[in-house]
PDB file of N, CA, C and O in Angstrom:
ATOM      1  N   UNK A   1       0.858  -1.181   0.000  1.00  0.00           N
ATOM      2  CA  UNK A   1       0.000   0.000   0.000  1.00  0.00           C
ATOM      3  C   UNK A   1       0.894   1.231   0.000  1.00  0.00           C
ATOM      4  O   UNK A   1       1.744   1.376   0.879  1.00  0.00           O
ATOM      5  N   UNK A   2       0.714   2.125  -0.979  1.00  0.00           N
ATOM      6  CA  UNK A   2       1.946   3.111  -1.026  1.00  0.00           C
ATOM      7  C   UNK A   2       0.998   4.399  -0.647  1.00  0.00           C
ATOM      8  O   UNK A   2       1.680   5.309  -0.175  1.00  0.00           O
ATOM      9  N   UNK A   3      -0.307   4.685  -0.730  1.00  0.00           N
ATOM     10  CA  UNK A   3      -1.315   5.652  -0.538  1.00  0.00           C
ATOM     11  C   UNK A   3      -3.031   5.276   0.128  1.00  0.00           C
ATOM     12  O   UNK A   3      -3.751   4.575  -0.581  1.00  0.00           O
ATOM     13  N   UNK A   4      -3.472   5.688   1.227  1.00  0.00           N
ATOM     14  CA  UNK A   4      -4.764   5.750   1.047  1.00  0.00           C
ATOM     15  C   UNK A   4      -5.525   7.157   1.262  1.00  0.00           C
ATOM     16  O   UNK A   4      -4.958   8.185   1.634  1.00  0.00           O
ATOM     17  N   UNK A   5      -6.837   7.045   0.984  1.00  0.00           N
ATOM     18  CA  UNK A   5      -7.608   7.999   0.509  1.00  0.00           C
ATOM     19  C   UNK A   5      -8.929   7.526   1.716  1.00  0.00           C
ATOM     20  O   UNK A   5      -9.477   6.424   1.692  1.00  0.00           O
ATOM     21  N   UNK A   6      -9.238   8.576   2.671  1.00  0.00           N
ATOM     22  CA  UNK A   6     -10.375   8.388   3.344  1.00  0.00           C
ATOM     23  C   UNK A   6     -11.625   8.895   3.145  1.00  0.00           C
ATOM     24  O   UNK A   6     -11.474   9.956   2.540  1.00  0.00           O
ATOM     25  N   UNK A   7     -13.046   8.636   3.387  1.00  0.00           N
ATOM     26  CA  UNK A   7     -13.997   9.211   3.630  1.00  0.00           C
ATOM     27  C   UNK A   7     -14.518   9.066   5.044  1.00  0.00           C
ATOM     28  O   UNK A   7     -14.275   8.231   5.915  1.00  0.00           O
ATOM     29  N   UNK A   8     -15.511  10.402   5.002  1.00  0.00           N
ATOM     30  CA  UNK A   8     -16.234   9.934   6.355  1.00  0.00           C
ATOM     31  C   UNK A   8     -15.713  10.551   7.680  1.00  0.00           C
ATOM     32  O   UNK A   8     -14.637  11.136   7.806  1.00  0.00           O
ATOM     33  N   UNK A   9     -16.623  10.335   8.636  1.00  0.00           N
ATOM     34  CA  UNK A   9     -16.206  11.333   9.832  1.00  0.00           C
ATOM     35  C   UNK A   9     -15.149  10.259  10.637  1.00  0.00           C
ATOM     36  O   UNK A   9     -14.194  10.531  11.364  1.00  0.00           O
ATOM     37  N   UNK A  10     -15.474   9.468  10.390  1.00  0.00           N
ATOM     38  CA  UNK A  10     -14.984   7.887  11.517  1.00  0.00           C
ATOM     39  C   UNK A  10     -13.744   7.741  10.809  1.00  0.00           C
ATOM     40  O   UNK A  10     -13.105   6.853  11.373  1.00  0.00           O
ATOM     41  N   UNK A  11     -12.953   8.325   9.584  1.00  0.00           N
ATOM     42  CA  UNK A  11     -12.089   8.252   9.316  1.00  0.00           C
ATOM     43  C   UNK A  11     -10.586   9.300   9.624  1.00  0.00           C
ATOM     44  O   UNK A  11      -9.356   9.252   9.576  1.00  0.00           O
ATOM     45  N   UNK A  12     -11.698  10.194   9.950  1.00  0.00           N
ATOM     46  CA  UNK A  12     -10.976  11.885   9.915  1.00  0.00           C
ATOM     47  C   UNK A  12      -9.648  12.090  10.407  1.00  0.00           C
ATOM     48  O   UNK A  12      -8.785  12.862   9.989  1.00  0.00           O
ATOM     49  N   UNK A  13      -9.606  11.024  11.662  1.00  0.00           N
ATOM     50  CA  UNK A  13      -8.197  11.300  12.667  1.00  0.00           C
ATOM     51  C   UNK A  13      -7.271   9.596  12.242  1.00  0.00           C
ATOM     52  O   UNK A  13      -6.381   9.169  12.977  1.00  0.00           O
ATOM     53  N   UNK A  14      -7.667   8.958  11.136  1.00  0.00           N
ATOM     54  CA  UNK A  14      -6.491   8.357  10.716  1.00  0.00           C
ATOM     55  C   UNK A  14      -5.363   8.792  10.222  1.00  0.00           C
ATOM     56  O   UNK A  14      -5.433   9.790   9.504  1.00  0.00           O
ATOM     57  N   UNK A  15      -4.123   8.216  10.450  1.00  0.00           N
ATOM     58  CA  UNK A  15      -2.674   8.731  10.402  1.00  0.00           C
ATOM     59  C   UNK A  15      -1.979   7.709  10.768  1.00  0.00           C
ATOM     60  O   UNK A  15      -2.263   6.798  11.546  1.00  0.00           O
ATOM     61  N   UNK A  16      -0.488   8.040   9.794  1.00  0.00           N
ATOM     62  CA  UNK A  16       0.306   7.329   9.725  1.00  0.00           C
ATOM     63  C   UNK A  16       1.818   7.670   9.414  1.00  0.00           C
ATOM     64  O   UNK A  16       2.191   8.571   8.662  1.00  0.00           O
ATOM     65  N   UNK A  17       2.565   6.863  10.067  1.00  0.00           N
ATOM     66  CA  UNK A  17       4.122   7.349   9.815  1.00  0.00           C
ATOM     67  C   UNK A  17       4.627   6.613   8.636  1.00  0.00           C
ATOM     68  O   UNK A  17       5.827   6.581   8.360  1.00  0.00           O
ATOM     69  N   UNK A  18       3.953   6.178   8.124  1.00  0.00           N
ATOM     70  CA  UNK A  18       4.421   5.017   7.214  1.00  0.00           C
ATOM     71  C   UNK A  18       3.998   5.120   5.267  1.00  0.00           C
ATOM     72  O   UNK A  18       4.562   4.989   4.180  1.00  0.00           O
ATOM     73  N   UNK A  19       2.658   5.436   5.838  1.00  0.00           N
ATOM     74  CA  UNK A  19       1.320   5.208   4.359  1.00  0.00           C
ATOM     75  C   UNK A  19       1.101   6.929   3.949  1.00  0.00           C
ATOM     76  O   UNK A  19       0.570   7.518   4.891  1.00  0.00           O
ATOM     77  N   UNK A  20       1.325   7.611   3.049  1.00  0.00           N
ATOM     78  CA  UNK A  20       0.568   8.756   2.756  1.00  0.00           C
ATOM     79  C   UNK A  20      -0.764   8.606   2.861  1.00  0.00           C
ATOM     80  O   UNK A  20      -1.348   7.818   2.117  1.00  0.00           O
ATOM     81  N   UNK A  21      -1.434   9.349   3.809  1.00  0.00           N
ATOM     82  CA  UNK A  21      -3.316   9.291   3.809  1.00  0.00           C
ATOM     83  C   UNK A  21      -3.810  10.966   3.457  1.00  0.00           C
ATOM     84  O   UNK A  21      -3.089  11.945   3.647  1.00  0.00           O
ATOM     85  N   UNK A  22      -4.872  10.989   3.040  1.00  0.00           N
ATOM     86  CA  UNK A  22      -5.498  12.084   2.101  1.00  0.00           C
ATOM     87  C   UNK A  22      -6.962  11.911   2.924  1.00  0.00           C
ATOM     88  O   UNK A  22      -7.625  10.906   2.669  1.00  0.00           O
ATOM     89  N   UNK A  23      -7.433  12.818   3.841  1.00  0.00           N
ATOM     90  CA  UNK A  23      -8.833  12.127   4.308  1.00  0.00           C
ATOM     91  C   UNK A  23      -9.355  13.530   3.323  1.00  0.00           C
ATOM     92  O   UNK A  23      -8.781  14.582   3.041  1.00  0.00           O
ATOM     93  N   UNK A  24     -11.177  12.787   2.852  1.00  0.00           N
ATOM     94  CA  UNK A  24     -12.004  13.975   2.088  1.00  0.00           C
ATOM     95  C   UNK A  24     -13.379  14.042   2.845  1.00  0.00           C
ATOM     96  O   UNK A  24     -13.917  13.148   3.499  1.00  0.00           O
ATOM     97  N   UNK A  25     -13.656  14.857   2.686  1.00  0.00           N
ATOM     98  CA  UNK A  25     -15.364  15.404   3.386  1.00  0.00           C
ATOM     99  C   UNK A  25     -16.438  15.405   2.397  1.00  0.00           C
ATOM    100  O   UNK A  25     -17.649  15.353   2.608  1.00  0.00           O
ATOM    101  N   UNK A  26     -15.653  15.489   1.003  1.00  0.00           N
ATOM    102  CA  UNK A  26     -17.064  14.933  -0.034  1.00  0.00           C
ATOM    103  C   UNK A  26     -16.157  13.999  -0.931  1.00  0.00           C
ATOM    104  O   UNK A  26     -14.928  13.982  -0.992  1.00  0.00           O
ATOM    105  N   UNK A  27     -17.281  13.057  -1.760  1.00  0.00           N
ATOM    106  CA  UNK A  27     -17.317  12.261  -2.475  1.00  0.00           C
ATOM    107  C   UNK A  27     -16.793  12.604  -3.591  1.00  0.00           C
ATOM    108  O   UNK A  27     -15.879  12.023  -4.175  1.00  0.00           O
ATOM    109  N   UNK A  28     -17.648  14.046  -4.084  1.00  0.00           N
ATOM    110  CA  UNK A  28     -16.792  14.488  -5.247  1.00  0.00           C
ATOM    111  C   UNK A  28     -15.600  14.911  -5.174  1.00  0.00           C
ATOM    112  O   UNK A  28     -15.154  14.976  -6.319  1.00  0.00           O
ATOM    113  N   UNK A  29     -14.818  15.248  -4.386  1.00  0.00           N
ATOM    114  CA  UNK A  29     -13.566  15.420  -3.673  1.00  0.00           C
ATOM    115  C   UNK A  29     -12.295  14.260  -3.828  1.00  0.00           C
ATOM    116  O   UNK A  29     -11.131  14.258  -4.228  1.00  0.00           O
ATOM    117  N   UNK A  30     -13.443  13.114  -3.153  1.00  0.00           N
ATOM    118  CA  UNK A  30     -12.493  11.828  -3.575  1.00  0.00           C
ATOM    119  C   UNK A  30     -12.689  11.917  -5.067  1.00  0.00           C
ATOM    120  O   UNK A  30     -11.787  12.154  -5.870  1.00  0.00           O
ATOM    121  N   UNK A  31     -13.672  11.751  -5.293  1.00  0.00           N
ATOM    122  CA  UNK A  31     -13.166  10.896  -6.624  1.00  0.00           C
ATOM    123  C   UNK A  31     -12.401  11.946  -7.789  1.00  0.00           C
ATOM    124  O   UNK A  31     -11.687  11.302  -8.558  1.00  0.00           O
ATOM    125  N   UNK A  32     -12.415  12.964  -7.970  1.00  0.00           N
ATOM    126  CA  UNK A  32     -11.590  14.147  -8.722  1.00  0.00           C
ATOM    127  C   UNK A  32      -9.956  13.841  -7.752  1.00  0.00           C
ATOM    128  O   UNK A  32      -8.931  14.246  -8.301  1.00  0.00           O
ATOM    129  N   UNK A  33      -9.848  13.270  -6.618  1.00  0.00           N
ATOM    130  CA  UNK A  33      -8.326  12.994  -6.274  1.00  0.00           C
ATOM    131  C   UNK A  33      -7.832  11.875  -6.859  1.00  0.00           C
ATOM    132  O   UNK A  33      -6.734  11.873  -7.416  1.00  0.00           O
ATOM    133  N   UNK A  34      -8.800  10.560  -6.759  1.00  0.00           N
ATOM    134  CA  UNK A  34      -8.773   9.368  -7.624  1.00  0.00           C
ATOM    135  C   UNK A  34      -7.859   9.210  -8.777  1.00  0.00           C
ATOM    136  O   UNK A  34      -6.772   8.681  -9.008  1.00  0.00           O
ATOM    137  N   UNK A  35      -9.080  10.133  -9.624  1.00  0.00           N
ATOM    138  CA  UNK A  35      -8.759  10.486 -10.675  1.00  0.00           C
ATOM    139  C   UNK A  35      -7.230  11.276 -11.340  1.00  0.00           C
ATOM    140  O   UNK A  35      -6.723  11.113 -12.450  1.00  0.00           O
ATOM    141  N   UNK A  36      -6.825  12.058 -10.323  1.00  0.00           N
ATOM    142  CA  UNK A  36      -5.557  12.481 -10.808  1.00  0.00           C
ATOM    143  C   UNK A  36      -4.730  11.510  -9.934  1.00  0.00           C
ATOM    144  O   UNK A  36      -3.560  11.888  -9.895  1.00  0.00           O
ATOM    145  N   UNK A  37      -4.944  10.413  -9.240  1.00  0.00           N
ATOM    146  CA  UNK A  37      -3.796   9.856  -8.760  1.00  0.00           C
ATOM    147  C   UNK A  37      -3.385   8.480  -9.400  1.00  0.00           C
ATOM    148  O   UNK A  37      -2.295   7.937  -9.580  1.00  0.00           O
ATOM    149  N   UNK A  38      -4.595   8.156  -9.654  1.00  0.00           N
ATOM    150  CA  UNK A  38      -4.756   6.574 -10.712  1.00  0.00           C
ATOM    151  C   UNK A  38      -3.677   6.995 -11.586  1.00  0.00           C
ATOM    152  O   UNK A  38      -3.347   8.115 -11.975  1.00  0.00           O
ATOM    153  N   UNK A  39      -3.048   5.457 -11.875  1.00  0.00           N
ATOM    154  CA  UNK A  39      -1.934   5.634 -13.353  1.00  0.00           C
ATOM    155  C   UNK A  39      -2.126   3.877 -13.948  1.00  0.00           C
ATOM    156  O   UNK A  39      -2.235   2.996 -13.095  1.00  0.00           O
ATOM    157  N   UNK A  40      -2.143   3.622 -15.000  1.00  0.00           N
ATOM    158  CA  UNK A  40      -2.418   2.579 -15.265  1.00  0.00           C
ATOM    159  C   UNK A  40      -1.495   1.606 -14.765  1.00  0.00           C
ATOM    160  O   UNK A  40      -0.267   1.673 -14.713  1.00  0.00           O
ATOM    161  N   UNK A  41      -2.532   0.379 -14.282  1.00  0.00           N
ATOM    162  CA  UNK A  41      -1.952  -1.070 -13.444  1.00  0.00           C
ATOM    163  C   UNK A  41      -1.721  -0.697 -12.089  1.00  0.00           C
ATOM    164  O   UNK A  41      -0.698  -1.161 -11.586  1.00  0.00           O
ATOM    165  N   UNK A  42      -2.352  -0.053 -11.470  1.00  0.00           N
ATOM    166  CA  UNK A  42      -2.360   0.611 -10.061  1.00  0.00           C
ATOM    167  C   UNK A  42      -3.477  -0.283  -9.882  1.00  0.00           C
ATOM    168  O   UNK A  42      -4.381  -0.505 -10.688  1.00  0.00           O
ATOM    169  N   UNK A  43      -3.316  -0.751  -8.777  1.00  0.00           N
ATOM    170  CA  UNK A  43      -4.707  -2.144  -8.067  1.00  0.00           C
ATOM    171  C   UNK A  43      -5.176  -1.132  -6.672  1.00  0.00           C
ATOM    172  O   UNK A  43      -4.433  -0.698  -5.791  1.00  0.00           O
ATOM    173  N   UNK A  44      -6.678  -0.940  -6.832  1.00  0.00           N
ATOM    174  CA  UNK A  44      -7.217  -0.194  -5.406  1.00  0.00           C
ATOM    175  C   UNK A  44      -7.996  -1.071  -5.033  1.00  0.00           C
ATOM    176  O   UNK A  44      -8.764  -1.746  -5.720  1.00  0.00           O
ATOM    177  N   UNK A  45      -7.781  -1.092  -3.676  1.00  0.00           N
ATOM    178  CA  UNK A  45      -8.513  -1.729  -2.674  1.00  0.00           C
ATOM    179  C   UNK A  45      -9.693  -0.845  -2.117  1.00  0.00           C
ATOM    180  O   UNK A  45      -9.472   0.266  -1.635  1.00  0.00           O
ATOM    181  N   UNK A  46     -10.785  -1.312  -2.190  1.00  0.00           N
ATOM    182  CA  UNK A  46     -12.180  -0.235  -1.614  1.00  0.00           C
ATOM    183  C   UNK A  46     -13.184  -0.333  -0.822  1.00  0.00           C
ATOM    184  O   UNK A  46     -14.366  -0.555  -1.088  1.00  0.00           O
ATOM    185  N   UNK A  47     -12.581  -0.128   0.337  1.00  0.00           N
ATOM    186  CA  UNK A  47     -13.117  -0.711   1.730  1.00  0.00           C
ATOM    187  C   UNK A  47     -14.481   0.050   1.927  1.00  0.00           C
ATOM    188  O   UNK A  47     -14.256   1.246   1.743  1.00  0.00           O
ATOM    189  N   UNK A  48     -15.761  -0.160   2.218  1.00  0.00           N
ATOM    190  CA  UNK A  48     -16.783   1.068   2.925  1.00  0.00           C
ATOM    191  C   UNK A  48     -17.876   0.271   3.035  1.00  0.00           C
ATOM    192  O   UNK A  48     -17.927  -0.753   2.353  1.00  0.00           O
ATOM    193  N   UNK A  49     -19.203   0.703   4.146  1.00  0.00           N
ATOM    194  CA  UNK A  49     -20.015   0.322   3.899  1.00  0.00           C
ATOM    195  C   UNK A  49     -20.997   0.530   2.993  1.00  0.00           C
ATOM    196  O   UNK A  49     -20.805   1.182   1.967  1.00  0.00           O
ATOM    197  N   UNK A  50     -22.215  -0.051   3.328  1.00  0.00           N
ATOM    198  CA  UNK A  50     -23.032  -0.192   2.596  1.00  0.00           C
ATOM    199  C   UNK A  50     -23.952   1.056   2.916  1.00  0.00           C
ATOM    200  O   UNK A  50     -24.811   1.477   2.141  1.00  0.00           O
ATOM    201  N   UNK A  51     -23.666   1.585   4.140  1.00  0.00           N
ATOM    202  CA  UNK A  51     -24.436   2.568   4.625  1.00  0.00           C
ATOM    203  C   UNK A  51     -24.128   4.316   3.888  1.00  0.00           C
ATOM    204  O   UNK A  51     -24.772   5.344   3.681  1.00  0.00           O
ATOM    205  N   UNK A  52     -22.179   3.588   3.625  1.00  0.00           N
ATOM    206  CA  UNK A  52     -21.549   4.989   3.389  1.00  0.00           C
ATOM    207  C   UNK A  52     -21.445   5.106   1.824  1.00  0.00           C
ATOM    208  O   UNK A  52     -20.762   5.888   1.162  1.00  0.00           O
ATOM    209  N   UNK A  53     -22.419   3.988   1.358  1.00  0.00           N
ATOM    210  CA  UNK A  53     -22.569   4.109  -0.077  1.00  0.00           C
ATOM    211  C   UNK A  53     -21.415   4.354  -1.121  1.00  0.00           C
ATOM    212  O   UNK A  53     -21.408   5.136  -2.071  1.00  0.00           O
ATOM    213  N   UNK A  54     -20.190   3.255  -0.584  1.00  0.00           N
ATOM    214  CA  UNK A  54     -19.073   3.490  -1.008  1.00  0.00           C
ATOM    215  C   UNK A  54     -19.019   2.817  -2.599  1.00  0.00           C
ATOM    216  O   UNK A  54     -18.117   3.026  -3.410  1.00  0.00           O
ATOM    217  N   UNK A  55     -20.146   2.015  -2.802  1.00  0.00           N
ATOM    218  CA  UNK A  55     -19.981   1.709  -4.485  1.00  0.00           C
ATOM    219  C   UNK A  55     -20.091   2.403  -5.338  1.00  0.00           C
ATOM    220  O   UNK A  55     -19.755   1.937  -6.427  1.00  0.00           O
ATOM    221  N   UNK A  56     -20.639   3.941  -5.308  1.00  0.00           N
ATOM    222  CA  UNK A  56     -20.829   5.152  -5.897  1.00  0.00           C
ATOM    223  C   UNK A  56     -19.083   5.291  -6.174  1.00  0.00           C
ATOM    224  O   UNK A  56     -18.715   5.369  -7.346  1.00  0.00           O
ATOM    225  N   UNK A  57     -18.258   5.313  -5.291  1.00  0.00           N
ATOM    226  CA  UNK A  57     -16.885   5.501  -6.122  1.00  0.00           C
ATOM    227  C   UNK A  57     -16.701   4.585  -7.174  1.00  0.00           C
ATOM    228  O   UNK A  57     -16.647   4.970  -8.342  1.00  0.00           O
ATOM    229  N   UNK A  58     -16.588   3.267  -6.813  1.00  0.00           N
ATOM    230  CA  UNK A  58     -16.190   2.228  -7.728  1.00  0.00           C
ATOM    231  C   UNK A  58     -17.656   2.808  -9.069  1.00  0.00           C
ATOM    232  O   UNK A  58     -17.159   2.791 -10.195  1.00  0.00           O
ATOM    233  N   UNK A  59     -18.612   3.089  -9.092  1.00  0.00           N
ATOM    234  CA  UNK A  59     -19.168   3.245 -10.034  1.00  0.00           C
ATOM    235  C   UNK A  59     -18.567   4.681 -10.883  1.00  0.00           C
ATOM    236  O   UNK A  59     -18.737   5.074 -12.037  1.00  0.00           O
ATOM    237  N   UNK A  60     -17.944   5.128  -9.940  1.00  0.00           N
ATOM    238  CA  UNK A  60     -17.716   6.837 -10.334  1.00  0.00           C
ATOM    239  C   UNK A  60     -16.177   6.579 -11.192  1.00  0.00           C
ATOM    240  O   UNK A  60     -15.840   7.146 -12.232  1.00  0.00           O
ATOM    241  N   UNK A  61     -15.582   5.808 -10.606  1.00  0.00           N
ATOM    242  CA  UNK A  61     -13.715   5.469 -11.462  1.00  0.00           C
ATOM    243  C   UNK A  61     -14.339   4.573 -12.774  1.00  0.00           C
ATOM    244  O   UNK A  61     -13.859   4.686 -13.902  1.00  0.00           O
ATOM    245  N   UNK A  62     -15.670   3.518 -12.409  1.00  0.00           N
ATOM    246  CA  UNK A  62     -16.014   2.686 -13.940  1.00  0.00           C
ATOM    247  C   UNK A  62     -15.971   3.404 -14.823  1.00  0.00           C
ATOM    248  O   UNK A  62     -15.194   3.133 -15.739  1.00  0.00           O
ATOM    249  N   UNK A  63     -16.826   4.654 -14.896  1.00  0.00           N
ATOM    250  CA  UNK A  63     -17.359   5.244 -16.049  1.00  0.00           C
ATOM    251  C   UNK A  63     -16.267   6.474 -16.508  1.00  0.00           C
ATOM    252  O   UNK A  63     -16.172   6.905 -17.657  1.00  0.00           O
ATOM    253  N   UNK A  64     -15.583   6.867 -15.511  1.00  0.00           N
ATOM    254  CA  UNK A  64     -14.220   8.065 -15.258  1.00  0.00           C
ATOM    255  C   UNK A  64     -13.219   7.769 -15.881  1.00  0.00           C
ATOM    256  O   UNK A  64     -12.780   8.505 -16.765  1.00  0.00           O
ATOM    257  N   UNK A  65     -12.610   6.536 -15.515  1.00  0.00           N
ATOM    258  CA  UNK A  65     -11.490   6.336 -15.695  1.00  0.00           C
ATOM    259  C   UNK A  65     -10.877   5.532 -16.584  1.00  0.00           C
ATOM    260  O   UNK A  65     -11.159   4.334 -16.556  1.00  0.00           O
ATOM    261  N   UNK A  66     -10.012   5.983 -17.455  1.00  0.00           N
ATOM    262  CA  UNK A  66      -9.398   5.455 -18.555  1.00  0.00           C
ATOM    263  C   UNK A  66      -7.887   4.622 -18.668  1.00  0.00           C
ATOM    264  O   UNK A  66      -7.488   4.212 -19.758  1.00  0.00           O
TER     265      UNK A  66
END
């Protein structure tokens, strides 16, 4: 894992000495960071619930990202 990317309030005070982390407060936020950070053959892992309606990203990089 060379980067992660947070959402959410329950995420806000993650940190690390190790991992670059990026926490966001909107969705469109993440995914416009996504987007300029993706480079082809980059594998993301996409942890969230079902509550935090985290398949809206993975639907948002399907149709986004080239």
């Amino acid at each position: 894992v060379s980067h992660v990317f947070t959402y959410g309030e329950a995420m806000r005070h993650l940190c690390s000495e190790f991992i670059s982390i990026d926490h966001f407060e909107s969705k469109d936020h993440l995914h416009q960071a996504l987007l300029l950070e993706l480079k082809p053959r980059d594998i993301i892992l996409l942890k969230g619930s079902r509550g935090m309606r985290m398949e809206e990203v993975l639907d948002y990089l399907s149709r986004h990202y080239h």
